[in-house]
LUMTI-215385 format. One record per residue (C-alpha): x, y, z. Coordinates in steps of 0.05 Angstrom, whole numbers, padded with zeros to 5 digits, always signed. Each point is the difference from the previous one (the first is absolute). Layout:
XYZ...
***
This chain:
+02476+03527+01232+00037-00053+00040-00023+00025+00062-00073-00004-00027+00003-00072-00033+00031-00020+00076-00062+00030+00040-00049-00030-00057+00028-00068+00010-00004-00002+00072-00066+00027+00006-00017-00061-00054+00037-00051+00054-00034+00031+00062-00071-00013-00040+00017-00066-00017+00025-00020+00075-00067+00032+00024-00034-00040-00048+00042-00077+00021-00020+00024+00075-00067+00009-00018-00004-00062-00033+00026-00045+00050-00045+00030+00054-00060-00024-00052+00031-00065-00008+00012-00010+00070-00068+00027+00021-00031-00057-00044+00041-00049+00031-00027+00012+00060-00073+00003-00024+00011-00069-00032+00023-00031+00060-00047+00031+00050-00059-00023-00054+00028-00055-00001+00011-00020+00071-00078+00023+00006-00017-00045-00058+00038-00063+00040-00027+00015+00055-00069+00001-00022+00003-00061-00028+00018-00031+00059-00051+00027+00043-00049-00022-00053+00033-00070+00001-00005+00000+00072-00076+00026-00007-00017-00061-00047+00043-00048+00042-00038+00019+00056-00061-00002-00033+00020-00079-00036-00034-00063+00047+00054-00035+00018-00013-00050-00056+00012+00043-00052+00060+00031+00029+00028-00068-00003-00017-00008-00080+00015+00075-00011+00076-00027+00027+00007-00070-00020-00021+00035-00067+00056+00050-00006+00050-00059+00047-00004-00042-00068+00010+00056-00052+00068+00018+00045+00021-00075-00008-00023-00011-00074-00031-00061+00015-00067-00022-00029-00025-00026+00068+00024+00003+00066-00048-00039+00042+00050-00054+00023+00053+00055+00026+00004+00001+00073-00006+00057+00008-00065+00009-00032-00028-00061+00048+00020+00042+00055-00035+00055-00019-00060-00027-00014+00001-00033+00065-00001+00067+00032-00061+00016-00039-00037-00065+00028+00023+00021+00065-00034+00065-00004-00073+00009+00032-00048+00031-00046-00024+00051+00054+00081+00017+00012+00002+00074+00035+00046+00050-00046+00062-00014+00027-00007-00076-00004-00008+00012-00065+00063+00045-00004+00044-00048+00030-00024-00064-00046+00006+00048-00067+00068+00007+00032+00021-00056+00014-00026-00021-00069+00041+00055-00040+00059-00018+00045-00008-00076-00020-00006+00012-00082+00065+00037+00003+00037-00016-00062+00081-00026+00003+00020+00071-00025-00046+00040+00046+00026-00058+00066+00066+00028-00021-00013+00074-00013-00034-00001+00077+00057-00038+00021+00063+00052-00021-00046+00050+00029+00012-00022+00066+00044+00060+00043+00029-00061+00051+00014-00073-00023-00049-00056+00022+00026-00069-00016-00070-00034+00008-00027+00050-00056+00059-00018-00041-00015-00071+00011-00074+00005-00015+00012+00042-00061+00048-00065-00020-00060-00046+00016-00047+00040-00042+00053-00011-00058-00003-00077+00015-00064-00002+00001-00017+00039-00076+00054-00041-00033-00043-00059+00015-00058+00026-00012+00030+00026-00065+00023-00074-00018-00067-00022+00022-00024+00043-00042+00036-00016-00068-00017-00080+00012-00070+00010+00018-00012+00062-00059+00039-00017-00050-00035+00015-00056+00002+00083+00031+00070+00009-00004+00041+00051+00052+00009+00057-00020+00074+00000+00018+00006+00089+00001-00049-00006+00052+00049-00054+00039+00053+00041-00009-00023+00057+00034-00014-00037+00056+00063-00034+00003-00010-00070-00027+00019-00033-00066-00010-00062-00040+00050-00043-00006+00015-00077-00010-00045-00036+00042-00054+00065+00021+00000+00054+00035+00045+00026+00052+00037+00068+00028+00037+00043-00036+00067+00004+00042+00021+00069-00043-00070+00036+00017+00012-00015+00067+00069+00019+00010-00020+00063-00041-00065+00020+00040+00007-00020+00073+00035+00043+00039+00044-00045+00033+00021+00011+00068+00057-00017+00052-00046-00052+00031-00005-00034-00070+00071+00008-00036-00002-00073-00005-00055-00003-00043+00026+00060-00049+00061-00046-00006-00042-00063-00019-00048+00047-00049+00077+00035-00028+00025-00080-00013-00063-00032-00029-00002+00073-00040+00066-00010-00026-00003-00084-00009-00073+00010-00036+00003-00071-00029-00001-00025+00079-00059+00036+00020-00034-00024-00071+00021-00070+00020+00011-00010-00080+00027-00075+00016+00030-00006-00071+00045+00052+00006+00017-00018+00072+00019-00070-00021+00045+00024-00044+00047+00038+00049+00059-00028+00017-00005-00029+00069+00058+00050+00036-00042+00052-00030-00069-00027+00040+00045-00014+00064+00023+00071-00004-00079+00024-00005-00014-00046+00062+00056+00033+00040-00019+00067-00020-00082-00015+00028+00037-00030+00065+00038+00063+00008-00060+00047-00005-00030-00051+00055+00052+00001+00046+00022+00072-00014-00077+00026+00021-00035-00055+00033+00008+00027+00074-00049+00053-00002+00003+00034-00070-00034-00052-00038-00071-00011-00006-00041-00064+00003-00029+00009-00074+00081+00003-00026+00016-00052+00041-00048-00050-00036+00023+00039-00069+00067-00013+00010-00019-00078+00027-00041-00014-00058+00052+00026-00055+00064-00039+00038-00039-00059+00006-00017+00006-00076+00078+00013-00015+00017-00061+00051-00040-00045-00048+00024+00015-00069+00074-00001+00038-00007-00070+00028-00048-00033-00048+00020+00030-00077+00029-00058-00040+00073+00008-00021+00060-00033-00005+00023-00046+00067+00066+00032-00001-00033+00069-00007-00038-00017+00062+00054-00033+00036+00044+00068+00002-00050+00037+00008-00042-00028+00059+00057-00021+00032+00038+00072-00010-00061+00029+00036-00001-00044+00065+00076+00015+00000+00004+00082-00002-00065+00010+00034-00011-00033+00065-00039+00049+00036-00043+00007-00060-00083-00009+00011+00002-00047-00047+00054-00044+00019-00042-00057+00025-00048+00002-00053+00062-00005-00050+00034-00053+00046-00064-00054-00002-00010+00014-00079+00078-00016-00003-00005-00070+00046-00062-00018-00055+00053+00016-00059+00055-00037+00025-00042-00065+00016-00021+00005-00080+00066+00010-00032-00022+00081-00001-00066-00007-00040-00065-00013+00031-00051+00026-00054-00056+00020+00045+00030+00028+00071-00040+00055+00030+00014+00035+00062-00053+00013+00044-00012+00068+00010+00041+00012+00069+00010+00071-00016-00060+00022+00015+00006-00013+00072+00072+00012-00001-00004+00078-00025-00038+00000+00070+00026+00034+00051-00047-00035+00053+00043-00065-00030+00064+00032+00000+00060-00053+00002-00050-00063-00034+00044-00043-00044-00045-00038-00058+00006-00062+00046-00034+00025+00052-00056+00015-00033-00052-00063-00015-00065-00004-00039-00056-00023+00039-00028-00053-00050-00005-00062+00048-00023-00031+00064+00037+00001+00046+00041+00059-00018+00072-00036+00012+00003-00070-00041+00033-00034+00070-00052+00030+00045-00042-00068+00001+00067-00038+00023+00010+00051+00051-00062-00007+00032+00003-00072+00006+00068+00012+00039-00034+00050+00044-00062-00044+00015+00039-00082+00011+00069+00032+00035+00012+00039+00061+00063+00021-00037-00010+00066-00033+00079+00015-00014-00020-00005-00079-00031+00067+00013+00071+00039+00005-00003-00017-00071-00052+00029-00028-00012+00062-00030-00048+00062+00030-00043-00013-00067+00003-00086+00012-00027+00020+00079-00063+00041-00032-00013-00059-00047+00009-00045+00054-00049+00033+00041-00051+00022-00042-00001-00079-00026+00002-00021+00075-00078+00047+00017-00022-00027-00064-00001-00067+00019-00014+00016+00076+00064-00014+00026-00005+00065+00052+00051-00032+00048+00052-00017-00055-00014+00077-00021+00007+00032+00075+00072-00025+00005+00011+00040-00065-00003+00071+00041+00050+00031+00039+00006-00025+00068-00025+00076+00030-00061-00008-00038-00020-00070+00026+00025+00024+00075-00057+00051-00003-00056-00043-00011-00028-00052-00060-00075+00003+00021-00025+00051-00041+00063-00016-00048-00023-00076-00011-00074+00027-00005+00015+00044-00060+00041-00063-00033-00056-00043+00005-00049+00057-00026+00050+00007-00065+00010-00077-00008-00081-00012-00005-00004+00058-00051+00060-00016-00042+00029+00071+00002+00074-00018-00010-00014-00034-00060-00053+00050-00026+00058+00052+00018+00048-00042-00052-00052+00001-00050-00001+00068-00008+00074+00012+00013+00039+00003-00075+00064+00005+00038+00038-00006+00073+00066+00046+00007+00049-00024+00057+00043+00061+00035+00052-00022+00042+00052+00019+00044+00042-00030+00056-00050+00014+00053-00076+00002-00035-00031-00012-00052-00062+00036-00036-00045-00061-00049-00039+00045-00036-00063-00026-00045-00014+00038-00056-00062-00001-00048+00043+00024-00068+00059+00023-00025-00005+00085-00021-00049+00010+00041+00036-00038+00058-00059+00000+00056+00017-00039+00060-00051-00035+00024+00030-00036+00064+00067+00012+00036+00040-00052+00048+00043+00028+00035+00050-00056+00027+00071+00003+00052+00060-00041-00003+00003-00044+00059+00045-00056+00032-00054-00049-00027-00001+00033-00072-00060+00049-00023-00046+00013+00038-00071+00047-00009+00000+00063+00037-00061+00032-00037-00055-00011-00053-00028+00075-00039-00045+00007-00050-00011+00063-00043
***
């Protein structure tokens, strides 16, 4: 009877193996019916999206994607996005009688421009080799939402964000708008090599979220060692990366939150003595620091007032000095532009130029008091006063066509329409040249003229004049 109750239970396990096989070859088999049906059923859609793309004028294309462009952003309107304006541009641009692929490209083109931050990304990580100038436009896109987004909220106000839809795109209200989300970022770009300073920047502001909020009433409230140590940590980011691993966009990030930090360090109201230590402490254990200078003039203005001056503000200098194309600026060699002539003394230097043959005053001036002096010198058509100001081995070569461009500039009042639209002049100088750069305004820091000037027995003279 054993025997028989073994051989009945094995023929019951054998039937109930054959039936588990058979059942996973059924389940399997549907598997793959589901996914071939529904690869079919994808791609059918597709083609039939294609077919009624194709088939869309290129006017409704446009409405058919600015349509489903603001349903993405969960705005109510999105006419004043750039994006949109671009688009739409491309639609004007398009001939009625375009041939097919004309048509093609501008629907492209279109769809390529109404890209939403999550999709910019999405195409972005996709990317088998690293292209810097994608990364950098992908940044600019970013830019360019948040202040549409902020545009947005003041001009809409009464159709609120819907802040889920923000969030999926990487943006978030905060204190004073809308701006990035440093934690989306950091957790959906695929950071490479050529970038690792900007993963360290996104990892900081991640990890010091009240920084990246800017929530000023908590910042205040830090003791100022604790600040100082926040500044040093953005400087060491900067000067860990900034040689080739750190891109333009975290470059102005990591400006714009330093410069904020700079402020509340040097301008919060405490106690003197408080201050006193504290200023002072930082000027003595960090020399080489960026911010050295900046800390140095707000100390001179602290001292002279018995350590309380109740409304000192710096002026910004960081923004040109977390450039590299500035490298080495202090804060006092960087002046605003908000006066003619550019150098207060520049009218009493002229007048020693133009009544004395003796022009040993020039050894003292500085590369930045030479551009003022002769920029003020064609303004008021003193062309042979401003010839002596360039380099002997310019003037050897020839002054016709030299004195004939002066005279053009003088009767046009160029110089002075050039420091009218100049917001600041930055003054880079070593033992043997020096670089005067004009700039039209700090962050975006675009030069509009260089001077390029030499050191010479009878002090500075021009070499060259560039514009950009």
């Amino acid at each position: 009877m054993g025997q028989n109750w073994g051989e009945g239970n094995q023929k019951t396990s054998t039937s109930k193996h054959s039936k588990l096989k058979k059942r996973r070859y059924i389940i399997g088999f549907l598997i793959v019916i589901i996914i071939i049906v529904g690869t079919l059923i994808t791609l059918y859609v597709n083609k039939q999206k294609e077919a009624t793309e194709k088939e869309l004028s290129i006017k409704e294309f446009f409405s058919q994607e600015k349509l489903a462009f603001r349903d993405s952003l969960g705005v109510e309107n999105v006419e004043h996005f750039p994006q949109v304006d671009a688009a739409r541009k491309v639609v004007e641009a398009t001939e009625k009688n375009a041939n097919a692929d004309e048509l093609k490209n501008a629907k492209g083109e279109i769809k390529k421009l109404l890209m939403t931050p999550k999709m910019l990304v999405e195409a972005y990580n996709n990317n088998e080799r690293f292209d810097l100038e994608v990364y950098e436009d992908l940044q600019e896109s970013r830019v360019d939402f948040r202040q549409s987004f902020n545009s947005y909220m003041y001009e809409e106000i009464e159709n609120a964000l819907q802040e889920t839809a923000l969030q999926e795109h990487g943006f978030k209200i905060v204190e004073y708008g809308v701006d990035q989300d440093p934690k989306w970022l950091l957790d959906n770009i695929e950071f490479r090599e050529e970038i690792a300073g900007d993963e360290a920047l996104l990892r900081f502001l991640t990890e010091n979220e009240m920084i990246d909020t800017r929530a000023y009433e908590e910042l205040v409230e830090l003791p100022m060692e604790e600040i100082a140590a926040f500044l040093l940590e953005l400087e060491t980011i900067y000067d860990t990366y900034k040689e080739d691993k750190l891109s333009s966009w975290a470059r102005q990030r990591l400006s714009i939150h330093a410069n904020d930090l700079l402020n509340i360090y040097l301008t919060t109201r405490r106690d003197n003595e408080t201050t006193k230590t504290e200023l002072e402490g930082f000027l003595a254990d960090h020399q080489d620091s960026i911010y050295w200078s900046i800390i140095n003039e707000a100390v001179k203005e602290y001292r002279s007032n018995d350590w309380y001056i109740p409304h000192y503000r710096p002026r910004n200098e960081l923004f040109i000095m977390f450039d590299d194309q500035f490298s080495g600026v202090q804060a006092d060699d960087i002046t605003s532009a908000n006066r003619w002539p550019l150098d207060r003394q520049t009218y009493q230097h002229l007048n020693l130029l133009n009544e004395s043959n003796d022009t040993a005053f020039l050894n003292e001036l500085s590369p930045f008091q030479v551009v003022s002096l002769y920029l003020y010198s064609i303004e008021h058509g003193e062309i042979d006063d401003a010839i002596t100001l360039y380099d002997s081995s310019i003037i050897e070569n020839g002054t016709g066509s030299l004195r004939q461009e002066m005279v053009r500039q003088s009767e046009s009042h160029f110089w002075n329409d050039l420091a009218n639209e100049t917001e600041d002049v930055v003054e880079k100088v070593n033992e043997k040249e020096a670089i005067v750069f004009f700039i039209k305004g700090m962050g975006t820091n675009e030069v509009l003229m260089k001077f390029t000037l030499a050191k010479t027995m009878e002090g500075w003279k021009l070499l060259d004049i560039t514009a950009n």
